[in-house]
Gaussian input, Z-matrix of N, CA and C with variables (Angstrom, degrees):
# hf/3-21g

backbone

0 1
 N
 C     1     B1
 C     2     B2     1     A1
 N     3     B3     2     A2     1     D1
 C     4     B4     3     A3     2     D2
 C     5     B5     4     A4     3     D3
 N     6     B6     5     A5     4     D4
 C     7     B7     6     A6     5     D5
 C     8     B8     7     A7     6     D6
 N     9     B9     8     A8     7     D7
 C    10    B10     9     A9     8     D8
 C    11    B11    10    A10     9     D9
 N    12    B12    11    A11    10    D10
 C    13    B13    12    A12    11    D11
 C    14    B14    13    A13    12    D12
 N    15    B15    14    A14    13    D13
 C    16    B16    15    A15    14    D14
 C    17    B17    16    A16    15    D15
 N    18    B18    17    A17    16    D16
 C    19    B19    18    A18    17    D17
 C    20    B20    19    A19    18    D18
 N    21    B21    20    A20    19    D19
 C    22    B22    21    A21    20    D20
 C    23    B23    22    A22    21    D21
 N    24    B24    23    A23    22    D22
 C    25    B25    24    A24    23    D23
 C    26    B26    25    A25    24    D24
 N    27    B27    26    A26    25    D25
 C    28    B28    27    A27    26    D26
 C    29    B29    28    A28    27    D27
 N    30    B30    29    A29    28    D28
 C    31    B31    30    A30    29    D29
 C    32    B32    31    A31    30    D30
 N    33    B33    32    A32    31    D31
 C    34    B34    33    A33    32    D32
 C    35    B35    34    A34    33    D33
 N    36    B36    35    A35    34    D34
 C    37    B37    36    A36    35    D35
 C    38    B38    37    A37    36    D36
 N    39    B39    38    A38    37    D37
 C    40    B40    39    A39    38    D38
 C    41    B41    40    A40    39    D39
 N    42    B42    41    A41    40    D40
 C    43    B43    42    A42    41    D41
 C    44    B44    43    A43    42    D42
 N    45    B45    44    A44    43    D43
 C    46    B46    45    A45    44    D44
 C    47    B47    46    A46    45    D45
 N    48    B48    47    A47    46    D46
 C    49    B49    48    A48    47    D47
 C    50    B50    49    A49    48    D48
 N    51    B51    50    A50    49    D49
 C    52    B52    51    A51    50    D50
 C    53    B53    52    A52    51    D51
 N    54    B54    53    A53    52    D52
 C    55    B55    54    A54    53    D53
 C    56    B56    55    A55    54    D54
 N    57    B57    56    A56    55    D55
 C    58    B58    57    A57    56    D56
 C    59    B59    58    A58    57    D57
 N    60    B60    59    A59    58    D58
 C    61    B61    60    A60    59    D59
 C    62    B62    61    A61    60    D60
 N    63    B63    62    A62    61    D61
 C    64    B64    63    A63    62    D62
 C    65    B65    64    A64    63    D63
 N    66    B66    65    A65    64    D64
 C    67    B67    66    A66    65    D65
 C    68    B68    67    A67    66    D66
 N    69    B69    68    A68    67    D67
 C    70    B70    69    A69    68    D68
 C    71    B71    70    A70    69    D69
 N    72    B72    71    A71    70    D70
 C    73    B73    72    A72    71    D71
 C    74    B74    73    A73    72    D72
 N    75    B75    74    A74    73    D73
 C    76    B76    75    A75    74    D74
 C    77    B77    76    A76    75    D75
 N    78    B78    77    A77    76    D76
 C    79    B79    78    A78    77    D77
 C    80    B80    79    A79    78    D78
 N    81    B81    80    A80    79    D79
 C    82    B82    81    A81    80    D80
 C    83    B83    82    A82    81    D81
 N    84    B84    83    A83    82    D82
 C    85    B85    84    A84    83    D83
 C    86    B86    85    A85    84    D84
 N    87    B87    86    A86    85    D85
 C    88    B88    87    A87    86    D86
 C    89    B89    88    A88    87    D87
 N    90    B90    89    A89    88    D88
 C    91    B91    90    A90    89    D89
 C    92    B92    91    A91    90    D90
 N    93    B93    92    A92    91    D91
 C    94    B94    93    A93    92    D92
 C    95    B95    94    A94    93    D93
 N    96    B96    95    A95    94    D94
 C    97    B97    96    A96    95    D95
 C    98    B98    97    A97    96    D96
 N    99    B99    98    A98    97    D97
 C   100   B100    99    A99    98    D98
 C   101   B101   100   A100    99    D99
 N   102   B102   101   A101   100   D100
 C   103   B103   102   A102   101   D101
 C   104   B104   103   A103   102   D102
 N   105   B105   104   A104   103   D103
 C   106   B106   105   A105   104   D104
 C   107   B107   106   A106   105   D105
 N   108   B108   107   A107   106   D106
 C   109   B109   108   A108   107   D107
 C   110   B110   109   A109   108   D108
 N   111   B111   110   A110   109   D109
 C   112   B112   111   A111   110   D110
 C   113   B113   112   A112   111   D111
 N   114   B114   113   A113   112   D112
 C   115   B115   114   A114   113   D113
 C   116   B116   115   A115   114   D114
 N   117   B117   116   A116   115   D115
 C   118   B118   117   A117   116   D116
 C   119   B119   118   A118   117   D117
 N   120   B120   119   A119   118   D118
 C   121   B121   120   A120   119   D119
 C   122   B122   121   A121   120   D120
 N   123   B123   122   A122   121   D121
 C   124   B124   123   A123   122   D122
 C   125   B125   124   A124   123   D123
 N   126   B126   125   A125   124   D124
 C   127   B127   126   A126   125   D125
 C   128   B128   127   A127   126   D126
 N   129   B129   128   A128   127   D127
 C   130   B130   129   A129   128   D128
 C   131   B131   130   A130   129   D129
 N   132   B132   131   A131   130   D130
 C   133   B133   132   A132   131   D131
 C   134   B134   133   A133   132   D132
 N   135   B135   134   A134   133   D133
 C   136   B136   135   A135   134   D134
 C   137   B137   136   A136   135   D135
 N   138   B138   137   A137   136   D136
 C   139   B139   138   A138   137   D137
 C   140   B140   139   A139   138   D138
 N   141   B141   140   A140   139   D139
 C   142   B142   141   A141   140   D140
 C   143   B143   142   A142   141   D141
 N   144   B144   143   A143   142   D142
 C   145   B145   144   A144   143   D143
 C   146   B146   145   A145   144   D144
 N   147   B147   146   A146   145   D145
 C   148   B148   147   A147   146   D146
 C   149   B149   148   A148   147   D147
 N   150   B150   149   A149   148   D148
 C   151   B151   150   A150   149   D149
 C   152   B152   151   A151   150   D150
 N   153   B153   152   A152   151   D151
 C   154   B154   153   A153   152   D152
 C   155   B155   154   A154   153   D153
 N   156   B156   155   A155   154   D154
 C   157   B157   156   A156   155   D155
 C   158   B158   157   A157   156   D156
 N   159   B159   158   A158   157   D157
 C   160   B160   159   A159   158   D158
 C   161   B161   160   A160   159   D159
 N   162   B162   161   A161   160   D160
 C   163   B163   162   A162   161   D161
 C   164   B164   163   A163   162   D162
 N   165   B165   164   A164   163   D163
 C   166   B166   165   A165   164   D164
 C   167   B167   166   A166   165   D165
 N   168   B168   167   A167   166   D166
 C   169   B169   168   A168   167   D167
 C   170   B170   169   A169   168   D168
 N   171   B171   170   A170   169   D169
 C   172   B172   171   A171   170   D170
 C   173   B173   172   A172   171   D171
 N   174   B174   173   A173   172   D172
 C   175   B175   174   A174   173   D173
 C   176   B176   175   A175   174   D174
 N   177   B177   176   A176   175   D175
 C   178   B178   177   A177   176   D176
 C   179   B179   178   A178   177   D177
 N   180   B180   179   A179   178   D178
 C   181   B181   180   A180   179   D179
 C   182   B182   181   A181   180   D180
 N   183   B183   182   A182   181   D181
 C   184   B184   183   A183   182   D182
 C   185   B185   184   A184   183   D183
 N   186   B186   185   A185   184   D184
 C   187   B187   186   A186   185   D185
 C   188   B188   187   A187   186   D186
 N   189   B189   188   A188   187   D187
 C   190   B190   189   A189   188   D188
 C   191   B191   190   A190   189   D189
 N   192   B192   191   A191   190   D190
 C   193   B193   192   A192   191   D191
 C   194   B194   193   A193   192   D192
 N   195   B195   194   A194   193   D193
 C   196   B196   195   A195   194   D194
 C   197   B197   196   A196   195   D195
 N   198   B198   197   A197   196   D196
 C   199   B199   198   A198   197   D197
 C   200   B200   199   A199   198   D198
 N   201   B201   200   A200   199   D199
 C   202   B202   201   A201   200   D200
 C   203   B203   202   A202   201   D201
 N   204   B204   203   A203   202   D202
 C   205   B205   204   A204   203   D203
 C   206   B206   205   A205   204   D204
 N   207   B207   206   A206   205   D205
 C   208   B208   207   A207   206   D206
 C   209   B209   208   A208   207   D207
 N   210   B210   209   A209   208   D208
 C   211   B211   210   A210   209   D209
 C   212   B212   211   A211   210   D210
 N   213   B213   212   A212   211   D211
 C   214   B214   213   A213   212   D212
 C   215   B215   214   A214   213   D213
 N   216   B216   215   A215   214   D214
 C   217   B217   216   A216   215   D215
 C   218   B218   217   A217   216   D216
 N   219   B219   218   A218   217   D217
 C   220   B220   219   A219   218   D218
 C   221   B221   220   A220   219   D219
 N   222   B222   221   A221   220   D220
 C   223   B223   222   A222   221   D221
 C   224   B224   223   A223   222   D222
 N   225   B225   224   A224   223   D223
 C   226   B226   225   A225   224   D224
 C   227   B227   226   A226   225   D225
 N   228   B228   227   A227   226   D226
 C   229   B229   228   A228   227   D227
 C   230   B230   229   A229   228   D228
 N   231   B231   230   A230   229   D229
 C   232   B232   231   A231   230   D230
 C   233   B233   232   A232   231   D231
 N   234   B234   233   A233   232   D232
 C   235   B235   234   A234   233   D233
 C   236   B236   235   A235   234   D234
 N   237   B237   236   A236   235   D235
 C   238   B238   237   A237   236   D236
 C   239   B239   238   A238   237   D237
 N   240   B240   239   A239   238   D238
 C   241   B241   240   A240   239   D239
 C   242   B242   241   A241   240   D240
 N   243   B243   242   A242   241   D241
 C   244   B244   243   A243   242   D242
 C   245   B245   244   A244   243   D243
 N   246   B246   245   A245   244   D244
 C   247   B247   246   A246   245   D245
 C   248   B248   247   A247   246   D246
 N   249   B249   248   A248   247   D247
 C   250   B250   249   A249   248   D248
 C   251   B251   250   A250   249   D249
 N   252   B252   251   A251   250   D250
 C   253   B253   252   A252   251   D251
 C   254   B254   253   A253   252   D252
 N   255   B255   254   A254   253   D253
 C   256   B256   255   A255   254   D254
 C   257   B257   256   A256   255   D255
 N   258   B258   257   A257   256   D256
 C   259   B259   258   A258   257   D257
 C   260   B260   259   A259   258   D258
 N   261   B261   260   A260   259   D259
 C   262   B262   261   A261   260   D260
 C   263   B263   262   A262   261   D261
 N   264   B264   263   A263   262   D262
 C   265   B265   264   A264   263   D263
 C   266   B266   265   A265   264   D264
 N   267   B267   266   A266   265   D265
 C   268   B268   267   A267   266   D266
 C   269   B269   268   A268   267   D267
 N   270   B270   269   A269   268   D268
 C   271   B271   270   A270   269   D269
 C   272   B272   271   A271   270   D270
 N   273   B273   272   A272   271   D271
 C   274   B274   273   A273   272   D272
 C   275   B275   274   A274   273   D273
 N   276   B276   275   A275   274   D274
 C   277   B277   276   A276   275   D275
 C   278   B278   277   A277   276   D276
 N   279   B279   278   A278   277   D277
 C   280   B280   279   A279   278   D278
 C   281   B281   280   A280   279   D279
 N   282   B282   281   A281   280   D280
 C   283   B283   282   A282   281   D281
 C   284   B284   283   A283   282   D282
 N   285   B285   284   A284   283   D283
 C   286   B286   285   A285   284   D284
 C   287   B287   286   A286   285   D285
 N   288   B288   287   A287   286   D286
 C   289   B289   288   A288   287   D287
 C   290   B290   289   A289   288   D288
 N   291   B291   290   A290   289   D289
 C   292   B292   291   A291   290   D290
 C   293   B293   292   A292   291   D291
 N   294   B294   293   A293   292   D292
 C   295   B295   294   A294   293   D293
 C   296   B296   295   A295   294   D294
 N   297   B297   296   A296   295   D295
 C   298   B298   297   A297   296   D296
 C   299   B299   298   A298   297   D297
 N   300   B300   299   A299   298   D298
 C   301   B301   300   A300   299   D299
 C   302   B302   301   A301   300   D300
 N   303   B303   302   A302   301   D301
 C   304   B304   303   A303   302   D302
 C   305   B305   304   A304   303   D303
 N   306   B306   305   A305   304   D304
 C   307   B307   306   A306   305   D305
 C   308   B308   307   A307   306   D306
 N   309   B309   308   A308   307   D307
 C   310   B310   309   A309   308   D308
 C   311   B311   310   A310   309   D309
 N   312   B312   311   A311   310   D310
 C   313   B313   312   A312   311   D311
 C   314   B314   313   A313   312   D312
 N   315   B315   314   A314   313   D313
 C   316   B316   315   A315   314   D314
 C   317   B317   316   A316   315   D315
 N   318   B318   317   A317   316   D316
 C   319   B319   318   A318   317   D317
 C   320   B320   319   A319   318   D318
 N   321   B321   320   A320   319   D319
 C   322   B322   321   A321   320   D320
 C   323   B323   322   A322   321   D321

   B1=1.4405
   B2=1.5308
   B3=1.0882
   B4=2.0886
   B5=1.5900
   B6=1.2305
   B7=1.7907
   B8=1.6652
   B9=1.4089
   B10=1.6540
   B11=1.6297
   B12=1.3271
   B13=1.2298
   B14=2.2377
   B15=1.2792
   B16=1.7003
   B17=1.1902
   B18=1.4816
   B19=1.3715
   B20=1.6830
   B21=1.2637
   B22=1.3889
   B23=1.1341
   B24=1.5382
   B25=1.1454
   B26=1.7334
   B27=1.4591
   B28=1.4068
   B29=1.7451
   B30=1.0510
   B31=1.3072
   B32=2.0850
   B33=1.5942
   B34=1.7670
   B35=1.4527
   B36=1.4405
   B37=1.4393
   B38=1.3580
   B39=1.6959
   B40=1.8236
   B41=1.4726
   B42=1.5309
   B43=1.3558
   B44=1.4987
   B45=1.4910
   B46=1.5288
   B47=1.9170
   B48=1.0938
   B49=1.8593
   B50=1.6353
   B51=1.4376
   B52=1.4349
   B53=1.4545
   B54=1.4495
   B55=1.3772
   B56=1.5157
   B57=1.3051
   B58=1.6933
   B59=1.8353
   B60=1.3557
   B61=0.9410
   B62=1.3723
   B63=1.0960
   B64=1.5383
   B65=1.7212
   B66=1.7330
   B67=1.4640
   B68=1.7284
   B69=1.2953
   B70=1.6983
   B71=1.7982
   B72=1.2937
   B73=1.5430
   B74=1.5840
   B75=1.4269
   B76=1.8392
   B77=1.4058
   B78=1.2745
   B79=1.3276
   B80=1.1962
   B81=1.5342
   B82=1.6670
   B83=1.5479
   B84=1.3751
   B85=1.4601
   B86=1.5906
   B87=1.2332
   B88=1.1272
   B89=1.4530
   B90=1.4229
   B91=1.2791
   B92=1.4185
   B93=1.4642
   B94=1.6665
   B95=1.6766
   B96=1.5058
   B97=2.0917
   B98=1.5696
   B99=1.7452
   B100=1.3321
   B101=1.8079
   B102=1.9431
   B103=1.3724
   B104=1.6755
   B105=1.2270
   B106=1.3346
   B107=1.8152
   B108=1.3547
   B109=1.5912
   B110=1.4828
   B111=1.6250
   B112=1.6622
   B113=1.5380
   B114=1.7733
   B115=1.0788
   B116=1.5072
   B117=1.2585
   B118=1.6440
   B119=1.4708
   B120=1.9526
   B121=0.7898
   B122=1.5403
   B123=1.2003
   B124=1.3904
   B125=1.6927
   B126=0.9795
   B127=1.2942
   B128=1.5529
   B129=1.1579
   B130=1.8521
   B131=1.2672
   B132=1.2508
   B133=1.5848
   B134=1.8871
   B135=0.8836
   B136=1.3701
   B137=1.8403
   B138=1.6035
   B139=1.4211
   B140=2.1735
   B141=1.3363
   B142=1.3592
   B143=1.7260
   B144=1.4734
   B145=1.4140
   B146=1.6528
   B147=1.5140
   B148=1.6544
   B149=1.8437
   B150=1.1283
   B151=1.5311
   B152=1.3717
   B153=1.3981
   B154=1.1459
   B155=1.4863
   B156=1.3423
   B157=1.5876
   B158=1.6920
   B159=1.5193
   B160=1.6607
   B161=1.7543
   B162=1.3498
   B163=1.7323
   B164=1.0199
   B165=1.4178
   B166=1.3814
   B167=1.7454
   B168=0.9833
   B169=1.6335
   B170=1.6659
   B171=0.9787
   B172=1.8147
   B173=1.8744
   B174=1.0892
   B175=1.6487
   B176=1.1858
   B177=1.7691
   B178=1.1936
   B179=1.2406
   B180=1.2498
   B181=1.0651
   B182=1.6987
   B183=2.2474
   B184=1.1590
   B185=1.2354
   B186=1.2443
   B187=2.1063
   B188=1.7914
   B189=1.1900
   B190=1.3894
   B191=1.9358
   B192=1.1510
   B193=1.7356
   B194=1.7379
   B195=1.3148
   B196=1.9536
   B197=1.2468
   B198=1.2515
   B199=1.4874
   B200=1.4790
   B201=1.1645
   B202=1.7260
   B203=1.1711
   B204=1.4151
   B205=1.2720
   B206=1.2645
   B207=1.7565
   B208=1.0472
   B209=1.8995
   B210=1.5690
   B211=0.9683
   B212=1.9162
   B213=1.2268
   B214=1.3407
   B215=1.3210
   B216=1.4812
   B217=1.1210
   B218=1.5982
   B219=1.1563
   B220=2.2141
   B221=1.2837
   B222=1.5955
   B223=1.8856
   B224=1.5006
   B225=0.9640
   B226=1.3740
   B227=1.4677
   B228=1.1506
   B229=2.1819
   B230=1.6807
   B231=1.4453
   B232=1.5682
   B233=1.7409
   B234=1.2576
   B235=1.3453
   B236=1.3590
   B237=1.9086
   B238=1.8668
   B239=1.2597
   B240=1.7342
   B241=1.4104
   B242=1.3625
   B243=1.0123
   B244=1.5769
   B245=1.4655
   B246=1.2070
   B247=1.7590
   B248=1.5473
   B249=1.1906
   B250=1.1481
   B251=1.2578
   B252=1.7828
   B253=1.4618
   B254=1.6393
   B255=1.4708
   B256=1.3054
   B257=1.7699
   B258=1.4893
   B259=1.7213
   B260=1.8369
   B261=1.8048
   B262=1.4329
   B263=1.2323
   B264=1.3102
   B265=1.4770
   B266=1.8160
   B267=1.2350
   B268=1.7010
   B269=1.4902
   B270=1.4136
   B271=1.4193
   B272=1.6829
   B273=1.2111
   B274=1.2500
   B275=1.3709
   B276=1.2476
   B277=1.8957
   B278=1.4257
   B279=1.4170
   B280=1.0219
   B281=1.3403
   B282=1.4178
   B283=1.1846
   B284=1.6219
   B285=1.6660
   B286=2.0241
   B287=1.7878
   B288=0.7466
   B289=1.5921
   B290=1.5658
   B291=1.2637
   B292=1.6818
   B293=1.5446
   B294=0.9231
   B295=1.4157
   B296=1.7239
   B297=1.0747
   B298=1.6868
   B299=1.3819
   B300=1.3311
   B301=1.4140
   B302=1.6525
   B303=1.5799
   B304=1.3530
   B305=1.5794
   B306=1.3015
   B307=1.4555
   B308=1.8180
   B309=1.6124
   B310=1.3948
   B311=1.7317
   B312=1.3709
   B313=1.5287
   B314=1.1227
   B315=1.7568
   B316=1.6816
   B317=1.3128
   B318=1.5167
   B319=0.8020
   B320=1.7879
   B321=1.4594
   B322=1.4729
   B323=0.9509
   A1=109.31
   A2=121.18
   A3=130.62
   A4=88.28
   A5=73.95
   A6=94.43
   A7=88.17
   A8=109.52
   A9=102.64
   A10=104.25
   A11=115.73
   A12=120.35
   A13=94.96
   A14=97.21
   A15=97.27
   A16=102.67
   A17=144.36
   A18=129.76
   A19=112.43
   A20=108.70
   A21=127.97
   A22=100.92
   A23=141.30
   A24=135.75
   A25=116.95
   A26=90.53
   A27=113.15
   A28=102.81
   A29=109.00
   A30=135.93
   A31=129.99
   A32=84.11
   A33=92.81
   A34=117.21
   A35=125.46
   A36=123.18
   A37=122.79
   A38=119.94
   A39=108.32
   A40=115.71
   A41=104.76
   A42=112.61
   A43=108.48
   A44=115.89
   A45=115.24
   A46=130.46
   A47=81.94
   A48=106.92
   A49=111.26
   A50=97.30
   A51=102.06
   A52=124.81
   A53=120.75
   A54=100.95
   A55=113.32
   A56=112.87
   A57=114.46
   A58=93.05
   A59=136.29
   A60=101.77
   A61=153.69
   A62=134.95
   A63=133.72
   A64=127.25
   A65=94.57
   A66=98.39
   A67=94.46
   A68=123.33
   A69=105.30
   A70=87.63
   A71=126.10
   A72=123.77
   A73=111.26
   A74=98.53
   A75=98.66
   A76=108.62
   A77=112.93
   A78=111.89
   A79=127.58
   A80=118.65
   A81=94.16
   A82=159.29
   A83=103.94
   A84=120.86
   A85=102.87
   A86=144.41
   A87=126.73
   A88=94.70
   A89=161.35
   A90=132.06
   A91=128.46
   A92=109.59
   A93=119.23
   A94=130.21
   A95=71.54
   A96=86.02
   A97=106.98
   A98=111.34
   A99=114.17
   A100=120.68
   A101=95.06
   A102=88.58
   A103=141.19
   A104=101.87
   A105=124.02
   A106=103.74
   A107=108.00
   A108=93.14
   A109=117.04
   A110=103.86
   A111=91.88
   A112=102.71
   A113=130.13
   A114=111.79
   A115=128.38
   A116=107.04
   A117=89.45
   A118=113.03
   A119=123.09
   A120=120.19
   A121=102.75
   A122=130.70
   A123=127.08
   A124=82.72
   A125=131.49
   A126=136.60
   A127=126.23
   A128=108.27
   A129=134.96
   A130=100.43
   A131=121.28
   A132=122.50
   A133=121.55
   A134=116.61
   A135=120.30
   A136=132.91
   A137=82.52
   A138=88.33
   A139=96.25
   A140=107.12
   A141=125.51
   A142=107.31
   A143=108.90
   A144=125.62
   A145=96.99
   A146=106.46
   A147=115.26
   A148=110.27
   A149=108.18
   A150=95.55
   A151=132.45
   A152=120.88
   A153=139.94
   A154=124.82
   A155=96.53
   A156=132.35
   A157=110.67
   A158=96.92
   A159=104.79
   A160=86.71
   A161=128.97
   A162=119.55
   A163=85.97
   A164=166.26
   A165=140.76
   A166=113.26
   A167=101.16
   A168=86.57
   A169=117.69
   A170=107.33
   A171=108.60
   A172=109.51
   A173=99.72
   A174=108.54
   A175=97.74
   A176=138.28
   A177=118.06
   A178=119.37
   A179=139.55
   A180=139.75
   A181=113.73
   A182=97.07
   A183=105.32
   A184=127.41
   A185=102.67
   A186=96.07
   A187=92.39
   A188=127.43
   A189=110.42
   A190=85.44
   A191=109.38
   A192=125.80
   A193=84.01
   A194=95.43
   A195=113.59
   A196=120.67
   A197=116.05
   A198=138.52
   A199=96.95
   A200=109.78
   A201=115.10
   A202=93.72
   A203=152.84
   A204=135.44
   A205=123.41
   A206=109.36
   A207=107.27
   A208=149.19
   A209=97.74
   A210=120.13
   A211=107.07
   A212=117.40
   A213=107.31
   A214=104.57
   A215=136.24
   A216=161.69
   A217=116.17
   A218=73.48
   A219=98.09
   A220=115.89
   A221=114.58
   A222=113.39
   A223=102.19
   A224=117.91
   A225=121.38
   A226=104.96
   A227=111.69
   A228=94.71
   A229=92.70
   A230=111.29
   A231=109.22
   A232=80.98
   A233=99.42
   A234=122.59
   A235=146.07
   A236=103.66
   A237=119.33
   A238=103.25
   A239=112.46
   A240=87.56
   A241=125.63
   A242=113.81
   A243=114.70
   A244=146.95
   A245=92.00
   A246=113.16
   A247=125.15
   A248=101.16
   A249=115.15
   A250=137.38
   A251=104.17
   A252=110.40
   A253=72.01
   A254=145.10
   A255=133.45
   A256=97.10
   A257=104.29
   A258=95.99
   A259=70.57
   A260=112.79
   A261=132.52
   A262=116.75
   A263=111.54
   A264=133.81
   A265=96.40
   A266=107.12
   A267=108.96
   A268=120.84
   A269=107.63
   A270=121.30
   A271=87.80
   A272=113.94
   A273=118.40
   A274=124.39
   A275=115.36
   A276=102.92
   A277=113.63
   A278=107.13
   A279=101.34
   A280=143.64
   A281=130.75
   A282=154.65
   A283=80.11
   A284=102.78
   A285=97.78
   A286=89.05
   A287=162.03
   A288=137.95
   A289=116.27
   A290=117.16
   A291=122.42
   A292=97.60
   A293=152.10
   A294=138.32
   A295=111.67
   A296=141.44
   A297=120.98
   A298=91.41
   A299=142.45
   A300=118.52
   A301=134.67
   A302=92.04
   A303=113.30
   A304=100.90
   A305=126.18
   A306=119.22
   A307=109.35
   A308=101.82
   A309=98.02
   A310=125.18
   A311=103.78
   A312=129.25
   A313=115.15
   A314=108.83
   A315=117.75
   A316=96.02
   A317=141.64
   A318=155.66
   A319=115.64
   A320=109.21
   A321=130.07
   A322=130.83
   D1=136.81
   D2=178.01
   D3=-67.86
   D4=156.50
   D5=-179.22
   D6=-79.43
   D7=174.15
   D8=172.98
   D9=-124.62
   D10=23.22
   D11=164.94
   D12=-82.71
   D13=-85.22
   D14=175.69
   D15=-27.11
   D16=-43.43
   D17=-168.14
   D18=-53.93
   D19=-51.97
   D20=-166.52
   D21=-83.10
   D22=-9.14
   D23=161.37
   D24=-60.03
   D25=-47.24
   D26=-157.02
   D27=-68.07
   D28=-59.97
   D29=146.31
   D30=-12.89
   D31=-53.75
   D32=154.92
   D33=-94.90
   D34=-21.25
   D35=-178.98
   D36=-103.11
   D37=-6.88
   D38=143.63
   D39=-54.02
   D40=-69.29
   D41=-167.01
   D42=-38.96
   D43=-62.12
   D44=161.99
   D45=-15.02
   D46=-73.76
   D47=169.08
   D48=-41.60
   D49=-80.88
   D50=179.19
   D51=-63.24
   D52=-14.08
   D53=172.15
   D54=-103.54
   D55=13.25
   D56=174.50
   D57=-109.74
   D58=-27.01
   D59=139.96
   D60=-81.42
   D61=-1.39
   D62=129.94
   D63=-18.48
   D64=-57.00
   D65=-160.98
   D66=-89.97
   D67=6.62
   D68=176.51
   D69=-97.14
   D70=-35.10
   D71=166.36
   D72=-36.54
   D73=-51.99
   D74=-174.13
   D75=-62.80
   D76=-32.54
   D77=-163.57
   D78=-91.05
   D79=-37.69
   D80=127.41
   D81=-41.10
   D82=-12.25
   D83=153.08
   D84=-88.69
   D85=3.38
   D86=165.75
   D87=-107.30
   D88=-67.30
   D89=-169.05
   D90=-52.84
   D91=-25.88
   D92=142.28
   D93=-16.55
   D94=-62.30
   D95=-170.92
   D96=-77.66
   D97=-36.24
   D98=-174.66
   D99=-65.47
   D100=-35.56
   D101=156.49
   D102=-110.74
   D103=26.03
   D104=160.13
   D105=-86.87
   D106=-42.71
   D107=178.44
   D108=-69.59
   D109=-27.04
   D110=-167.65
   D111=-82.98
   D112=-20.73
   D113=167.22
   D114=-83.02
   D115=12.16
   D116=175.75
   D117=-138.28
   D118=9.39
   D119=-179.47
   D120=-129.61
   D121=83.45
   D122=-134.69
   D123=-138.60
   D124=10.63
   D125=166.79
   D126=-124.10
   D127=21.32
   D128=-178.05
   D129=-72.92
   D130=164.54
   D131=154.77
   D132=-46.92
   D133=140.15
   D134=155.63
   D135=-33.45
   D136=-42.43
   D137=-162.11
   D138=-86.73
   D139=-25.12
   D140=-176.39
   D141=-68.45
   D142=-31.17
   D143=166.07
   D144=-56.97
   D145=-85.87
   D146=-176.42
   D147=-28.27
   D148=-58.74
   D149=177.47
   D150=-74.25
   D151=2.57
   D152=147.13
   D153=-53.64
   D154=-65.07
   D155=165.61
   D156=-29.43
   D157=-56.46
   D158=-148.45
   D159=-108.97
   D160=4.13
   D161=141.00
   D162=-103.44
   D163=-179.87
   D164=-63.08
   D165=-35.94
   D166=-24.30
   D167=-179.98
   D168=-99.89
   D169=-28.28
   D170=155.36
   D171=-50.33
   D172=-63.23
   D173=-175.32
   D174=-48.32
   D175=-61.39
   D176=-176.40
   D177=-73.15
   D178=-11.80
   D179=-175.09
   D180=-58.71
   D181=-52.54
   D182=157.62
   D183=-52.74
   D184=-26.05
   D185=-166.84
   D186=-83.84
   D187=-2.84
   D188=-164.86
   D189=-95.77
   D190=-33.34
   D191=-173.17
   D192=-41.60
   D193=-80.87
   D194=-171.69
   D195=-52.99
   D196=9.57
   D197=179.21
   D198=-99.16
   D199=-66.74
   D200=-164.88
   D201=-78.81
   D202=-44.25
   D203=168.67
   D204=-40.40
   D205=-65.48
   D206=164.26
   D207=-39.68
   D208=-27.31
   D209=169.17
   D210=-74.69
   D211=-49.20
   D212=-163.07
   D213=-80.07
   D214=-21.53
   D215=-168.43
   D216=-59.22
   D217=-70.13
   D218=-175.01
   D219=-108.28
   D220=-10.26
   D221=172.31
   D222=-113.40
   D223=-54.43
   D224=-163.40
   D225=-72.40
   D226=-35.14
   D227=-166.81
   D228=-130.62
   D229=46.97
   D230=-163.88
   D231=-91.07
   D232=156.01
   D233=-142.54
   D234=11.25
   D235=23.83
   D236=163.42
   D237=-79.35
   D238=111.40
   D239=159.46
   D240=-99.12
   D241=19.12
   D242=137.47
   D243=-63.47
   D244=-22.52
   D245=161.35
   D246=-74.53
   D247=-35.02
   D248=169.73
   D249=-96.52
   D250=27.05
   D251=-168.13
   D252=-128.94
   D253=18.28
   D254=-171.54
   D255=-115.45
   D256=156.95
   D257=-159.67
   D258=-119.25
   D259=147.67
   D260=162.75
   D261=-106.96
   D262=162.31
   D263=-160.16
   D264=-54.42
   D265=-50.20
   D266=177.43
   D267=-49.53
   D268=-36.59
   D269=-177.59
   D270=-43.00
   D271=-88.16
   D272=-177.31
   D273=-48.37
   D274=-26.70
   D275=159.55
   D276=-51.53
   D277=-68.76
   D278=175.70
   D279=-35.98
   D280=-16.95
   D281=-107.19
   D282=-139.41
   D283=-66.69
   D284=-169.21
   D285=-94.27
   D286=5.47
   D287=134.45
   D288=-51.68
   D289=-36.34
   D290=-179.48
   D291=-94.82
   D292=-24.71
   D293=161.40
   D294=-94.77
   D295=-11.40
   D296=167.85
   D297=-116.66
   D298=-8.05
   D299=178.34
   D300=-100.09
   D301=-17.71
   D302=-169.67
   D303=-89.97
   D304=-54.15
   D305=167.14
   D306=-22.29
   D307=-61.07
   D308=-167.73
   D309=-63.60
   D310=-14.27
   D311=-168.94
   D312=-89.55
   D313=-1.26
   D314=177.58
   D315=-116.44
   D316=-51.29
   D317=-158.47
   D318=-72.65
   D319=-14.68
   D320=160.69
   D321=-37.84

């Protein structure tokens, strides 16, 4: 019989895995679009530039979040599960980028 500690490991660290790889997939389709927009729409408003600008830089900001998570996550405390019962500074980045930024990113 598995211990049911490893179970619940396993259990928080697919979901982990697979949904930060997804979003580094997306996100190469987003520096894509960011520099496909800046080369071919280079006559837009200014201010339409800036908000371009400042989601590419939220998005990376996040992707740098899911970086260091990812890193402390699956390299650093890979198989402590004590390490992985500890919450990081990103946790909570992440946390107010998806609650004050995303409201505004629908509401656009």
């Amino acid at each position: 019989m598995a211990d049911p500690i490893i179970d619940i490991v396993n259990i928080i660290v697919g979901p982990i895995f697979i949904g930060m790889l997804f979003f580094f997939l997306i996100y190469g389709g987003t520096i894509g679009q960011t520099i496909y927009y800046l080369r071919n729409y280079s006559q837009d408003r200014l201010s339409i530039k800036f908000l371009v600008a400042g989601l590419f830089l939220l998005d990376t900001a996040k992707a740098f979040g899911d970086g260091e998570m990812f890193w402390f996550y699956l390299i650093q405390n890979h198989g402590d599960v004590i390490g992985l019962s500890a919450i990081t500074v990103w946790v909570g980045v992440q946390n107010i980028l998806g609650v004050c930024f995303v409201p505004f990113w629908f509401s656009a």
